[in-house]
Residue, then its C-alpha position, 0 to 999 in steps of 0.5 A: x206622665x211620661x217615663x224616664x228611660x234608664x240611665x244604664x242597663x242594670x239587667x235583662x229586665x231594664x232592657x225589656x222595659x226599653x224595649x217594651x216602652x219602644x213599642x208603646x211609642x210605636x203603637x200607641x198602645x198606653x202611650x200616644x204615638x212618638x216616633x222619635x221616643x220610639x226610635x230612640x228607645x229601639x236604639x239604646x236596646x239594639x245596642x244591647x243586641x235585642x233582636x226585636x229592638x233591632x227589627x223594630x229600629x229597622x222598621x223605622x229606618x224602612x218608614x223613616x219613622x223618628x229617623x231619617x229614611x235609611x233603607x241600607x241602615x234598615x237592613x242592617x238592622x235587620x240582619x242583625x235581629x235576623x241572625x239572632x232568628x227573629x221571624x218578622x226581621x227575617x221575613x223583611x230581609x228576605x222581601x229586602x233581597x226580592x226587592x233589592x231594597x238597601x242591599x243587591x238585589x237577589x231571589x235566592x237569597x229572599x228565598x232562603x230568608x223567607x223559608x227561615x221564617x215561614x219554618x217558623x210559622x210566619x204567615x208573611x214568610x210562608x205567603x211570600x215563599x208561596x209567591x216565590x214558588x208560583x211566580x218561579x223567583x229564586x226557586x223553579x216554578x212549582x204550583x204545587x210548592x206554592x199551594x203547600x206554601x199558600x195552605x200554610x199560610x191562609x190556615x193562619x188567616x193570612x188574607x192574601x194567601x186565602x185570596x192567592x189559593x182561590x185564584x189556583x183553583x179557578x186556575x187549576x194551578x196546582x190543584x184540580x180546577x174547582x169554581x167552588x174552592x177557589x170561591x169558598x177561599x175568595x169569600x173566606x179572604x173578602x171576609x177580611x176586607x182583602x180587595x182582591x178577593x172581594x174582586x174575585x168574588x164579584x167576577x164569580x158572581x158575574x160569570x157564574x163560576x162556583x156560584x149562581x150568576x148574578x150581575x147584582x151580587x157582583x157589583x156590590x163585591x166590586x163596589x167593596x172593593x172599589x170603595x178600598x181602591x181597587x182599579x180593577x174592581x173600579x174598572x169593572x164597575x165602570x163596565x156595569x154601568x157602560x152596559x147595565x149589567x146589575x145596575x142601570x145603565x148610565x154613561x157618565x157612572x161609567x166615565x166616573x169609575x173609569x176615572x177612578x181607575x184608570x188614575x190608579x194606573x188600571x190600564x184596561x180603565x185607561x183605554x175604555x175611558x180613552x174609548x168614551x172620549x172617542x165616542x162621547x159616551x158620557x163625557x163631552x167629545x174629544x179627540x186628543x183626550x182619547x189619545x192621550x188616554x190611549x198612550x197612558x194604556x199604550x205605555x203599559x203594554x194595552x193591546x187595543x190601546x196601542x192598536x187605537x192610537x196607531x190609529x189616531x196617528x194613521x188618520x191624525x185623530x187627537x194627535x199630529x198626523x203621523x204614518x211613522x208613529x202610527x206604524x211604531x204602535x202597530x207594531x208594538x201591539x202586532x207584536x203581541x200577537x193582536x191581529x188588528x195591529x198585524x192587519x193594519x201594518x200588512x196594510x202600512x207595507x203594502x200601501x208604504x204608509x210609514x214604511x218603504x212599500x214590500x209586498x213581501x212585509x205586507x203578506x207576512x203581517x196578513x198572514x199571521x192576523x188571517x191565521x187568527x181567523x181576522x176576515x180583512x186580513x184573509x181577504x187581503x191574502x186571497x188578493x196577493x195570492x190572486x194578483x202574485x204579488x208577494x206571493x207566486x200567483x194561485x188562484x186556488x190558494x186565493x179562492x181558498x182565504x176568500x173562501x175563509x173570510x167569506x165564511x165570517x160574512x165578509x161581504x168583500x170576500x164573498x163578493x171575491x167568492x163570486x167573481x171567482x165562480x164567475x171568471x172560472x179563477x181558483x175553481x169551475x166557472x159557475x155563473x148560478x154560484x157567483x150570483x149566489x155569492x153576489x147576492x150574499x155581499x150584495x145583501x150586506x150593502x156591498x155596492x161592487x156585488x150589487x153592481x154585479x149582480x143587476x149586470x147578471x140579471x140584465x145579461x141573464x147569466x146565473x139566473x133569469x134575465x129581469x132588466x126590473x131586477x137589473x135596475x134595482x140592484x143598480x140602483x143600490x149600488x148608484x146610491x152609494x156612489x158607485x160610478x159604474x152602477x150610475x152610468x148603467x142605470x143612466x143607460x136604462x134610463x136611456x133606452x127605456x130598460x127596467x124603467x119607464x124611459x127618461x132621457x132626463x133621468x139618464x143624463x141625471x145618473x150620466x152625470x153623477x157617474x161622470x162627476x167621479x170620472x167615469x168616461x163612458x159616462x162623460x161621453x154619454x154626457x157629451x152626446x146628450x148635450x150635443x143632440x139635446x136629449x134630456x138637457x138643453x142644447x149646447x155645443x159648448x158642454x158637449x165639448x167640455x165633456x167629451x173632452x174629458x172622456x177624451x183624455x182618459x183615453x175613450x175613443x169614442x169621445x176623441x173621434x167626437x171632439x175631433x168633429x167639434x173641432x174639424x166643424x167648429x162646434x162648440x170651440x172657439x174656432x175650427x181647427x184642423x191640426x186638433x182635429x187630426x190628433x184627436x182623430x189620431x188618438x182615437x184610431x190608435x184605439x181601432x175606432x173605425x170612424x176615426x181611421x177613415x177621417x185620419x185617412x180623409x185628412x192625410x189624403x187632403x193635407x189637413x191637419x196633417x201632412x198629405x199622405x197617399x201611403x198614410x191615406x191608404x193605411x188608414x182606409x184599409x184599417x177601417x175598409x177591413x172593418x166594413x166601413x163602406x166609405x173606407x172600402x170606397x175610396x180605399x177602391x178610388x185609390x187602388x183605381x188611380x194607384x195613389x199610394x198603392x204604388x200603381x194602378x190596380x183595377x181588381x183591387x179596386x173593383x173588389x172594394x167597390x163591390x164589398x162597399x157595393x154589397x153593404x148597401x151603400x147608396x153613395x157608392x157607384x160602380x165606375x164604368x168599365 
């Protein structure tokens, strides 16, 4: 049955009696649980001024347990029981004014509340003033006072202040740095269920510190504390599985204690569980539940989190393509001082990728991931200071962040290192080490050393000439798609270097290279076409890819498309005035062949005004250059003084006599 509560109080026994039932109610120690009874006895004895009715009636106020939830009534109450020196009332209070919970916010005055407390002997105070010391709250920051604060507190049992004392001698925090302290205080709080510690005790146990390493015994601390809910316990658990370590290895245990984790709020689990949806690793593919996994760990501050989803930004990965965006979480994590993130926005500035372009941002941002030791960055900055820009050009301090980064493996900088060695730029030229460094990237898969390296065996420089080797590296080099490599392994093809001869396998390299634009290797197209070597015959192609050497500017391929045009081969129709600009194009280059015909078409008003003056300028480029026909009619011009202002005989026997020394059998000495 269930007690009458006193109509009055009569005496100090009545109100204890009141007080006692209160807590009965509260408990559920002799009476079933009844919050409403409960507070309403804590409140008849408050009223009398009880201190332990008036902490208990504020715990009710706290918990909103048979009243409605009050914060600013609980601390009223507490302070009442407080000032009357009730330990467990004082403890509250303070964690009230640490935590602004119903009153203004104020450490010190938590401060002083939990020492009241912990004077007298509350484990609770004493732990929480340990905190307060450790952490620098309403107090200076003093290891020491909170390893004394911590001592008194665990001596008593108090499981959080065992596992605090732990994390200060792994830490040497106060204390000397001592593994097997901190694990006899882990071990003595993971005795009472305390997750934290039981934790701690499962990363000891994983990396041997104050006890025998062992991946077993740690999965089965972090599955204690995993199964009490502990995200970074759950999160460790996750890796074990990801990568074998104590338990068999198994992707999708990985993703299920990520998961539990990482909706716990663990950060670290937010963005591995983000990793497994870029990767598919346990979990079926998805792009956008990665960056959505990414920006939960992103919000929290995660580094790598932020770094990755910049990235999905930058690249339009699970999320709208933004180079804005990707920017904002660069720099949020460069901030931090990931070198990644300071890469990858060097890299935003000085592309102007959601950013205006600066050289000067760009270099900034290199040199502070370089000087973290990452290898892009430093090669990055070796550029700047090789090219001055962002920087004043030096070549020495170019070659010396190559230098850096090519001692990491870099196979860019070590390819860097070479080209240096070989063009004498920051340091004596030096042919043997610039192959020593191309074969170091060239080794790496790196196609630009490959290419350079079989240049240097083709051309012996730095090592014995070998046209085999030479056709070897090339060939590395053309199966990643590099152009250059292509055309010169289409040429030993071509000429029967390195290789057995092979005009059709030529022309099969010639094209790859000329697909990705190489000019040299459309107008060695365009010559195949045009003489049938290792194709079929046709003008038409030939046309088609001289014409594109030609507007990338090879003279060698206008001066032919200007033939095609001036005998109508594999055009439309002949045409004189095309023929003249692409003659005209090609001479501006110096192409002799071609200053002679613009020559010939100015003497003959074709495509071009008739010219003597014009005619004689362009014989004389291309006579100065020993073209014999030049020389000649550079000689018949001097002969008649068209365009030379008058007749010249010495001027013109002396063309004829150097057309004349060349061999030349069109050439006839006119008669005196």
């Amino acid at each position: 049955a269930i007690r009458q509560l006193p109509l009055a109080m009569g005496n100090a026994v009545d109100l204890e009696a009141v007080y006692e039932l209160g807590c009965q109610y509260h408990h559920g120690t002799g009476e079933e649980v009844n919050d409403a009874k409960a507070a309403e006895c804590f409140r008849k004895a408050a009223w009398y001024n009880h201190p332990g009715a008036q902490f208990y009636l504020g715990v009710c106020y706290e918990k909103g347990r048979g009243v409605a939830r009050s914060m600013r009534r609980a601390v009223d109450y507490y302070k009442k029981s407080a000032v009357q020196g009730h330990v467990g009332a004082q403890c509250n209070l303070g964690f009230s004014y640490q935590h602004g919970h119903g009153v203004e916010k104020s450490d010190e005055k938590a401060v002083e509340w939990y020492l009241k407390a912990a004077e007298k002997k509350s484990a609770n105070a004493q732990y929480n003033l340990g905190l307060c010391y450790q952490h620098g709250r309403g107090v200076e920051k003093n290891h020491e006072k909170s390893v004394e604060w911590y001592l008194l507190a665990a001596a008593q049992g108090h499981a959080g202040a065992q596992g605090n004392l732990g994390w200060h001698y792994q830490h040497g925090l106060g204390v000397p740095q001592d593994d097997k302290k901190a694990f006899e205080w882990y071990h003595k709080a993971a005795a009472q269920k305390h997750a934290g510690a039981q934790f701690h005790i499962g990363v000891c146990h994983g990396k041997g510190d104050g006890v025998k390493q062992d991946n077993k015994q740690a999965v089965v601390w972090y599955r204690k504390a995993a199964d009490l809910g502990h995200a970074g316990a759950q999160c460790n658990l996750g890796w074990c599985h990801e990568h074998g370590h104590g338990v068999e290895k198994s992707d999708v245990k990985a993703v299920e204690w990520y998961m539990k984790a990482a909706q716990n709020g663990d950060a670290l689990a937010q963005y591995n569980l983000g990793w497994c949806y870029e990767q598919g690793r346990g979990v079926e593919k998805s792009d956008y539940k990665a960056a959505e996994w990414y920006r939960k760990a992103a919000d929290q501050g995660h580094v790598g989190a932020q770094c990755n989803l910049g990235w999905c930004y930058e690249i339009g990965r699970g999320v709208e393509q933004s180079d804005a965006k990707a920017v904002e979480w660069h720099r949020k994590a460069a901030d931090q001082g990931d070198a990644i993130a300071q890469y990858n926005l060097g890299l935003c500035y000085q592309h102007g990728h959601g950013v205006t372009q600066n050289d000067l941002k760009a270099v900034e941002w290199y040199h502070k991931a370089a000087s973290q030791g990452h290898t892009g960055a430093q090669c990055n900055l070796g550029w700047y200071y090789e090219q001055g820009h962002g920087v004043e050009k030096n070549d020495m301090k170019a070659f010396m962040w190559y230098q850096k980064a090519a001692a990491q493996g870099d196979a860019v900088a070590q390819y860097n290192i070479g080209w240096c060695f070989q063009h004498g730029r920051g340091v004596d030229r030096d042919d043997r080490k610039a192959v020593e460094w191309y074969r170091k990237s060239a080794e790496q898969g790196d196609a630009a050393a490959q290419y350079n390296l079989g240049w240097c065996y083709e051309k012996g420089r730095g090592v014995r000439r070998s046209d085999a080797k030479a056709v070897d590296w090339y060939r590395k080099a053309a199966d990643q798609g590099d152009a250059v490599a292509q055309y010169n392994l289409g040429l030993c093809y071509r000429k029967g270097r390195g290789v057995r001869k092979s005009d059709a396998k030529a022309v099969d390299w010639h094209r790859k290279a000329a697909e990705q634009g190489h000019a040299l290797a459309q107008y060695n197209l365009g010559w195949c076409y045009e003489k049938g070597r290792g194709v079929e015959q046709s003008d038409r192609k030939a046309v088609e890819w001289y014409r594109k050497a030609a507007e990338q500017g090879d003279p060698a391929a206008q001066y032919n498309l200007g033939l095609c045009y001036e005998n109508a081969r594999g055009v439309e129709e002949q045409d004189d005035l095309e023929a003249a600009k692409w003659y005209r194009m090609a001479a501006a280059q110096g192409f002799v062949l071609a200053q002679y015909r613009i020559g010939l078409f100015h003497e003959q008003g074709r495509g071009v005004y008739m010219s003597y003056k014009e005619a004689v300028k362009w014989y004389r480029k291309a006579a100065d250059k020993g073209h014999i026909k030049a020389l000649y009619n550079l000689g018949l011009c001097y002969q008649s003084g068209h365009g030379v202002g008058k007749i010249d005989a010495q001027a013109a026997a002396e063309c004829f006599r150097r057309a004349a020394e060349q061999g030349s059998a069109q050439v006839a000495l006119p008669a005196a």
